[in-house]
N, C-alpha and C positions, 0 to 999 in steps of 0.2 A: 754719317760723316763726322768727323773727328771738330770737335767743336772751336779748337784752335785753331781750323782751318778756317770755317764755317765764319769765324769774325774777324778773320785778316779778309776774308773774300766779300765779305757784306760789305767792307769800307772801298771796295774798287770802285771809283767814280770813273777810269779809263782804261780801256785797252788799248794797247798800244802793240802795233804789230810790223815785224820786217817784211818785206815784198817776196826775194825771190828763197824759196825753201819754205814758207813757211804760207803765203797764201797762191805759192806755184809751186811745181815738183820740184822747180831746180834749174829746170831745161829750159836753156834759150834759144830762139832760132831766129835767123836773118834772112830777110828776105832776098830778093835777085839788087835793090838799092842799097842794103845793107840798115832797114829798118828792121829795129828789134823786137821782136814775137813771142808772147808770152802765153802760157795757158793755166787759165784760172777756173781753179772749182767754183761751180753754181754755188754749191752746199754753203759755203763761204759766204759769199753776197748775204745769204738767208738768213746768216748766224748772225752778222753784221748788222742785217736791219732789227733781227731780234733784240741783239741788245741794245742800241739805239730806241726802238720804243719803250724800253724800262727803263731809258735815263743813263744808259752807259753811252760818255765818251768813244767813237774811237778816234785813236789817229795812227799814223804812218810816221816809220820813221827808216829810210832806206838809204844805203848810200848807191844808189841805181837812182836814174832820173829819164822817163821816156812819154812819149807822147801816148804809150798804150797805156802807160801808169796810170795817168792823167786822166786817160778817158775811163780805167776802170774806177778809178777812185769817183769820178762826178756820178757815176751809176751806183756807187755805193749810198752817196750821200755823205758823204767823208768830208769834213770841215779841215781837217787839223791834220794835215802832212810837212815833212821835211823831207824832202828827194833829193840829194845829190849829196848828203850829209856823211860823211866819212866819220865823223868823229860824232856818234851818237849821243856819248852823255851829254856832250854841252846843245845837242839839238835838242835832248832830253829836260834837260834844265831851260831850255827855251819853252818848253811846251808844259812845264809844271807852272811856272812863271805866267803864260797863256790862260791856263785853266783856273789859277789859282786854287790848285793842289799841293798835297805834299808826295813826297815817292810811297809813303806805303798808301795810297790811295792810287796806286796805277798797277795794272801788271802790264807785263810784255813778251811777247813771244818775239823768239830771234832763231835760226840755226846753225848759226856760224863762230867763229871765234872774234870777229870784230862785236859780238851781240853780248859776248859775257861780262863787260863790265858796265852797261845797263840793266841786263838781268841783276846781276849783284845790287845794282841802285835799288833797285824797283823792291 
């Protein structure tokens, strides 16, 4: 591994991850009430607690807000979300401010266009 990588990645004390693209395919479904249904990979959860027991942070940072979130995240063991947040850098800047972090001690995954100027922060 490229060793300029290797010590930007050693300082990540958080991950930071958006909801739907990125720990779902994408696809939402509504039920017959119009409660909203999500499908999340296991593999995830497992990555999740991995890193958590070596001391990584995670949190959430999505502009979706639902009661399935909610119950996946407490299964996660997930401290530190912002749901319903549209404007992520400044949830971003909440949650650096929370941890008492700086940005290059966080990564983030996103896959949309509202994600890229947290990506750029981070």
């Amino acid at each position: 591994m490229n060793q300029v990588l290797k010590t930007a990645a050693g300082k990540i004390k958080c991950l930071t991850l958006d909801i739907d693209g990125v720990l779902t395919d994408g696809t939402v479904f509504f039920d017959e009430t119009g409660e909203c249904l999500k499908a999340f990979n296991s593999l995830d959860g497992h990555g999740i607690r991995l890193l958590m027991e070596h001391g990584i942070q995670i949190a959430i940072i999505s502009g979706r807000n639902s009661p399935i979130i909610h119950k996946r995240l407490s299964e996660f063991g997930v401290k530190h979300f912002y749901l319903g947040r549209l404007d992520k850098v400044n949830a971003c800047r909440d949650l650096l401010t929370t941890l008492n972090i700086t940005p290059e001690q966080m990564a983030y995954i996103g896959d949309d266009l509202p994600d890229l100027p947290l990506i750029e922060q981070v």
